[in-house]
N, C-alpha and C positions, 0 to 999 in steps of 0.2 A: 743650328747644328745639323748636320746630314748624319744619317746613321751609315755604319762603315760594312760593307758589304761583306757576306760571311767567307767571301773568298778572300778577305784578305784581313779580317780582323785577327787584332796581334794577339800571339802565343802565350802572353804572361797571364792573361786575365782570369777571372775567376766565370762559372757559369758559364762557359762561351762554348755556348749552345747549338753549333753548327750540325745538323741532326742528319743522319742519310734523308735526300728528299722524296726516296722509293718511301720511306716509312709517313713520312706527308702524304705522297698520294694516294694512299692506301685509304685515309683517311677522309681526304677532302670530299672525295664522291660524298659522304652522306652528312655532309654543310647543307645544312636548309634556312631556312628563312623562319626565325621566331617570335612569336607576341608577347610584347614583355607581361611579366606575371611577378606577382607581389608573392613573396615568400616570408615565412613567420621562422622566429627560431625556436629553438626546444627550450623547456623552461628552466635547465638546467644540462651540465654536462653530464652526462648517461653515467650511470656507476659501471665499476668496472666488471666483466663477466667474471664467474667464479674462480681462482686463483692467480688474478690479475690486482696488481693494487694499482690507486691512483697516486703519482707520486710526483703531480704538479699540472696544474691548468690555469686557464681564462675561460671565462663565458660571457666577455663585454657586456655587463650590465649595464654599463655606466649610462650617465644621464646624456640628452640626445644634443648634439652638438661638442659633448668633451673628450679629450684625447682619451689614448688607452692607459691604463696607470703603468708610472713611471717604475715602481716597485717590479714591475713585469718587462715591462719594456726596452727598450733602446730608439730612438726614433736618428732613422737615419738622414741626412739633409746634403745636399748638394750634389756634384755629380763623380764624386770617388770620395774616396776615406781621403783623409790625410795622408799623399804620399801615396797610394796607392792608384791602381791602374785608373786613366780615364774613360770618362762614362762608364763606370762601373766596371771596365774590361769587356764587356759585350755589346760595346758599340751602341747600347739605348742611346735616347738623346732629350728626355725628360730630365729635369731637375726636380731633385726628391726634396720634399721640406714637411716641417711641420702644424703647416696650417691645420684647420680643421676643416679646410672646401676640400683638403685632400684625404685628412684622416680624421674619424672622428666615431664615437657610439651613434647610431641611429634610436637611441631610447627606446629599441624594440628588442635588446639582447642579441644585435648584430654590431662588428666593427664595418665599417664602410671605407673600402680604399679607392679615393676618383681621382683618376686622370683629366686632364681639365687642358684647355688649348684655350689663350689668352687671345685678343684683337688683334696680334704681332702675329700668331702663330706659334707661337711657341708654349712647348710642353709644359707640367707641371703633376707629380702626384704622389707618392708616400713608399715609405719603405722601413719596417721596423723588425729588429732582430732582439730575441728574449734577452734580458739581464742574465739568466743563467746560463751558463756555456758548463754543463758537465752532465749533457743526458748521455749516459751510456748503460748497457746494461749490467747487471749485480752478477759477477763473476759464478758463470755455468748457468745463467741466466738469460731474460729476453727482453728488451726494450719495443715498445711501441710510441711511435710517434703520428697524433690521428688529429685533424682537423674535418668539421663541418663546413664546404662553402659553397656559394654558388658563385663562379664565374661569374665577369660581366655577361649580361645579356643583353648580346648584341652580333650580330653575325655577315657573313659577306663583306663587300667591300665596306662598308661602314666599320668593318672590325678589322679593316689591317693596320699589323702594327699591336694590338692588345696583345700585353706580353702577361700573363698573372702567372702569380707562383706560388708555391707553398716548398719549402724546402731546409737544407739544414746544412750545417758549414764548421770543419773542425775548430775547436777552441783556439789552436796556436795560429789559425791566418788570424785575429786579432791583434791588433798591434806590428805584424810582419806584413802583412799582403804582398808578399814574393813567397808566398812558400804553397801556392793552390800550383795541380791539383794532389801532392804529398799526402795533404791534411784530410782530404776525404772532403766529398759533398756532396748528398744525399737529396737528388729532386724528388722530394715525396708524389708532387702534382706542377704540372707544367702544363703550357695552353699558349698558341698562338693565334691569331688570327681570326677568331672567330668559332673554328673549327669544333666540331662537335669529338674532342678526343682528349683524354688526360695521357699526359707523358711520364715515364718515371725511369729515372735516371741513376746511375753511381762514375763519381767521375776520380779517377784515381791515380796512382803513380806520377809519371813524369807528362809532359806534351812538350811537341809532338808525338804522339803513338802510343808507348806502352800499354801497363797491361788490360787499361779502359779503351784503349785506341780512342784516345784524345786528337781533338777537340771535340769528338762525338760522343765520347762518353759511352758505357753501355746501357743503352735502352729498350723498351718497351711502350705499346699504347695500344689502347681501345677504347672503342665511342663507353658513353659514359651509360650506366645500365638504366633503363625503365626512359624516364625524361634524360633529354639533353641534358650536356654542362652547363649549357648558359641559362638556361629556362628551368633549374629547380636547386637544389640544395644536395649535394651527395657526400661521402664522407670516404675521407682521404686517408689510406693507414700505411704507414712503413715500418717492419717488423725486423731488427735485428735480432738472432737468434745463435745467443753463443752456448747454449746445451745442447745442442749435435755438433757431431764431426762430421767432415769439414763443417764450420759455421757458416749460416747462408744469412742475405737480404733478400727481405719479399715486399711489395708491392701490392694494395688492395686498393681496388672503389668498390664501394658498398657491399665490403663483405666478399667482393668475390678477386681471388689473385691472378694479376694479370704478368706478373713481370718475379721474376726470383736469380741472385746474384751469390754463386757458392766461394766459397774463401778460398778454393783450390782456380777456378778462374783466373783471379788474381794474383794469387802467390807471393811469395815473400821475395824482399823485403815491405813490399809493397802493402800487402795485407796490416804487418805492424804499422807502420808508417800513419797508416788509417785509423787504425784501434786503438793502439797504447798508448796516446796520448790525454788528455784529463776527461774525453768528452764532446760532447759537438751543443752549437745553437741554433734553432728553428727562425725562422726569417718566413714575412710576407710581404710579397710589393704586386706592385702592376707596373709596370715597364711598358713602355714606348718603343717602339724601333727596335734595331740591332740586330745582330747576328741571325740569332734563330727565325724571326717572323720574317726578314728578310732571305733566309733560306726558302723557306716555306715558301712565299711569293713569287721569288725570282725575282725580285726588283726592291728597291728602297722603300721602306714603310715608317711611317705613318703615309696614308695619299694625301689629297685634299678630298677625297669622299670620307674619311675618318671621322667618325660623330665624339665629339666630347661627351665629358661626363657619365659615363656606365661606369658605376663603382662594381668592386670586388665586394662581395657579401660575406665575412666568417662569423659560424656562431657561436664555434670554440674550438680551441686546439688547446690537447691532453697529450702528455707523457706518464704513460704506464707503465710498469715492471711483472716479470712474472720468474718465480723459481728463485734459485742460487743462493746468494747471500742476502740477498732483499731489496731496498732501493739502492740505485747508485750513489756513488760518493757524496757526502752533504758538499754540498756549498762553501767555498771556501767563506771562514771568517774574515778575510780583508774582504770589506766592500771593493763592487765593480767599478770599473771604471766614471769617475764620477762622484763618487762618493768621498768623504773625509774618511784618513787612516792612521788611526793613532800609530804614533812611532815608535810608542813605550807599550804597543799590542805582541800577540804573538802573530808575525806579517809569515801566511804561509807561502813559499816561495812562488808555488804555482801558480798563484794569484796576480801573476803580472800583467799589466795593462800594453806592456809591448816588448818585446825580445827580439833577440837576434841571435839566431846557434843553439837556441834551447828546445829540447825533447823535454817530454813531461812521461811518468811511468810511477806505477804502484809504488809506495815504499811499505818496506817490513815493519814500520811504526805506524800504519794506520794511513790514508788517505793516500797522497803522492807528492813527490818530488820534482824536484829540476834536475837531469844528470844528460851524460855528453859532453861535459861544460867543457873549454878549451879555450886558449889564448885568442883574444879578440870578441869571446859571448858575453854578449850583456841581458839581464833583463831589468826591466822599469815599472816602477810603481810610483801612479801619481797619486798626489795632495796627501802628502805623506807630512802630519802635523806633530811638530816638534813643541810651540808651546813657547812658554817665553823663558825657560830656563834648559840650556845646551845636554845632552847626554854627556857624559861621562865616557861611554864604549859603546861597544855593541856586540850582541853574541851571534854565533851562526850555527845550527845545527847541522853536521857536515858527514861526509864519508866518501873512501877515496878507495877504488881497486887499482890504482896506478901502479906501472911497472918500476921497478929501480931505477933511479936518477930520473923520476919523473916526477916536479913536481907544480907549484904556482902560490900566485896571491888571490885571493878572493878582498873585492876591492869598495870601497863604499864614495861614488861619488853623487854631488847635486846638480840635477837640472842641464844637464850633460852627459852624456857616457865618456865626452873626452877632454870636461873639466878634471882637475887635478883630484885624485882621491881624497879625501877628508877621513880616511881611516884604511885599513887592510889587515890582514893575517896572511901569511902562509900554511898552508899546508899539503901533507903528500899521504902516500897510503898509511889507513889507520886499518886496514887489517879486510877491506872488501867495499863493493859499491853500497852493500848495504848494513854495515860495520858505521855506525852512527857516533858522531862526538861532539859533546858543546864547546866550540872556540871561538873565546873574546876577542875582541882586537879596537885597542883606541881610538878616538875619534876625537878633530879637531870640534870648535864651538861652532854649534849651528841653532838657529833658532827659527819659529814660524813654520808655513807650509811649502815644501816643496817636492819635488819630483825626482825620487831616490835611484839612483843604478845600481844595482850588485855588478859590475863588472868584472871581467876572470883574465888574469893575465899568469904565462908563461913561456920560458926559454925554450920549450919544446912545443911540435905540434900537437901531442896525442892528450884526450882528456885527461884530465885530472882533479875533477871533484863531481859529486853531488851534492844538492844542497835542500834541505826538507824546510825548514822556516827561519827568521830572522828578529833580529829585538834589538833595540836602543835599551839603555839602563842610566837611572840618572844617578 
């Protein structure tokens, strides 16, 4: 594969990192040449400073040679989601898998991410995004998102093309991957080439242009404080900050803020679009090629002076909360994608493994909902286990601000959004978006596990329901 040049890599992608290359060279002057140096990790993730809680981490314990646990993880493989942009959308041209020559504990309390170039030529190295997708912060509150790493270490021409990242990506591209950059996506720490420089990024509204001036996103960088990036361990914070007005994002390495993004910047609708929806996931890889390190260069990357094998060193990434209401939203009860889901549970709606037309937003019962819905939105929930005896019905927990003569069905089909429903209900305004009601609605015999749609169908365009959680009843 050729990595595709940042002048012409396509619009839809996520990440596509085409950075001003004034902000490159600013940088490159103080690229030196470094000896590699063995780094220890800390013996634990650091407690939180006084009115900070911790409210979820990793410190790769594990033993030397095993992945990262599954409990935590996502381990991403090949070269796009399913259905979603090629090569990732930023033109890399590694394929991501879950070996452990690519990812794996170094039994020293570091995760190790290698990049690795086979006797063909050809790329290979890792890319894993957290199981929880709902960090956000506790309303009039502050979220932090901090990893420990060292970049690979390796620099110059030997390092074109090293793409490493530490970053975080709204909950709803799961499942959609057309809907970047709406969702938000937060580069905590970005690196290409070698370069002695961390990047930190917010990429947002529409591309081309809007209010990020996408595909560039709005950025910042500076060399990294005391040692280089590549030659120590330094530690990477993203601070969103919804207790002041306007609310801002900040940007640290070690402690010291380099980059800061105010909510009035951006502007509405744009700033919602970002926020109110369930939450964001933190994601680490090392990338090959593409867009950005080929900006940087001027020319296509990886070379043939590119040296295999310099892993990414992490020794732990933390999410912390500080003020408001206290942690963010728990986790929803429907297991992540991947997991078994009883059918006769309380399935909360937000909890989908893929949608189409769906917003997520606080509900007045506690947690959040699905609303926007409108003729044509589906969302889907897999390994959704029925059992060997058929439900009876199913109920929906609903609410509707529609206007007169506006109304629809809320529709239950399997393993299809446009198989034939297996049950429905209509309904229209029950008195506001968030004016809640439980309605049943039959269902034909279904048994075993499959792969549920709430689809929404109506004679008119404009929304017409909310929906907060879902049950089978036998």
């Amino acid at each position: 594969m050729n990595p595709v040049p940042a002048a012409t890599a396509a619009p839809s992608a996520v990440r596509r990192s085409r950075r001003r290359l004034s902000l490159a060279a600013a940088v490159l002057a103080t690229t030196t040449a470094l000896a590699t140096v063995t780094m220890t990790a800390h013996a634990a993730v650091p407690p939180p400073p006084a009115g900070w809680s911790l409210v979820w981490s990793d410190d790769f314990t594990g033993a030397a040679g095993s992945l990262p646990s599954s409990a935590n993880w996502i381990i991403d493989t090949g070269t796009s989601y399913p259905g979603g942009p090629g090569n990732w959308g930023t033109g890399e041209i590694q394929t991501y898998t879950n070996s452990t020559a690519n990812l794996a504990h170094d039994g020293a309390g570091n995760l190790r991410i290698t990049p690795l170039k086979d006797a063909s030529g050809r790329w290979t190295s890792a890319r894993i995004e957290t199981v929880r997708a709902n960090f956000k912060p506790p309303a009039g509150g502050v979220l932090a998102l901090e990893g420990r790493i060292q970049m690979p270490n390796v620099t110059g021409a030997q390092a074109a093309g090293y793409w490493p990242a530490f970053w975080a990506l709204g909950s709803p591209y799961r499942g959609n991957y057309q809907n970047w950059p709406g969702i938000g996506e937060f580069d905590i720490m970005e690196n290409v080439n070698g370069i002695n420089s961390v990047w930190g990024v917010l990429h947002c509204g529409v591309a081309p242009g809007g209010p990020c001036n996408e595909f560039n996103g709005i950025g910042a960088s500076r060399a990294c404080p005391g040692s280089t990036c590549q030659s120590a361990f330094h530690t990477y914070r993203f601070e969103w900050d919804a207790s002041v007005s306007p609310q801002q994002l900040r940007w640290y390495v070690d402690g010291q803020l380099f980059h800061t993004v105010s909510q009035n910047q951006v502007g509405e609708p744009y700033w919602g679009q970002m926020t109110n929806h369930s939450g964001y996931f933190m994601l680490l890889n090392v990338a090959m090629g593409g867009g950005f390190p080929d900006g940087v260069a001027g020319s296509a990357t990886p070379t043939a002076s590119t040296v295999s094998g310099r892993p990414m060193l992490v020794d732990y990434v933390a999410a912390y909360t500080r003020g408001g209401g206290g942690t963010p939203s728990p986790t929803p009860t429907t297991p992540p994608p991947g997991g078994v889901v009883d059918a006769y549970s309380t399935i909360q709606a937000e909890a989908f493994s893929g949608q189409n037309g769906v917003q997520v937003e606080s509900c007045s019962e506690g947690g959040q909902d699905i609303g926007w819905l409108a003729n044509g939105d589906w969302a889907r929930y897999d390994n959704v286990e029925f059992g060997a005896t058929p439900p009876r019905d199913f109920v929906a927990r609903v609410a509707s601000g529609a206007p007169g003569g506006v109304s629809g069905l809320v529709q239950v089909r399997v393993d299809s959004p446009t198989n034939p429903p297996i049950g429905s209900f209509a309904v229209a305004n029950t008195g506001g978006w968030q004016s809640w009601r439980s309605v049943p609605g039959n269902v034909s015999a279904v048994t075993g596990r499959h792969t549920v749609y709430l689809t929404f169908s109506s004679g008119q365009p404009a929304d017409f329901v909310n929906v907060n959680w879902f049950t089978f009843r036998r």
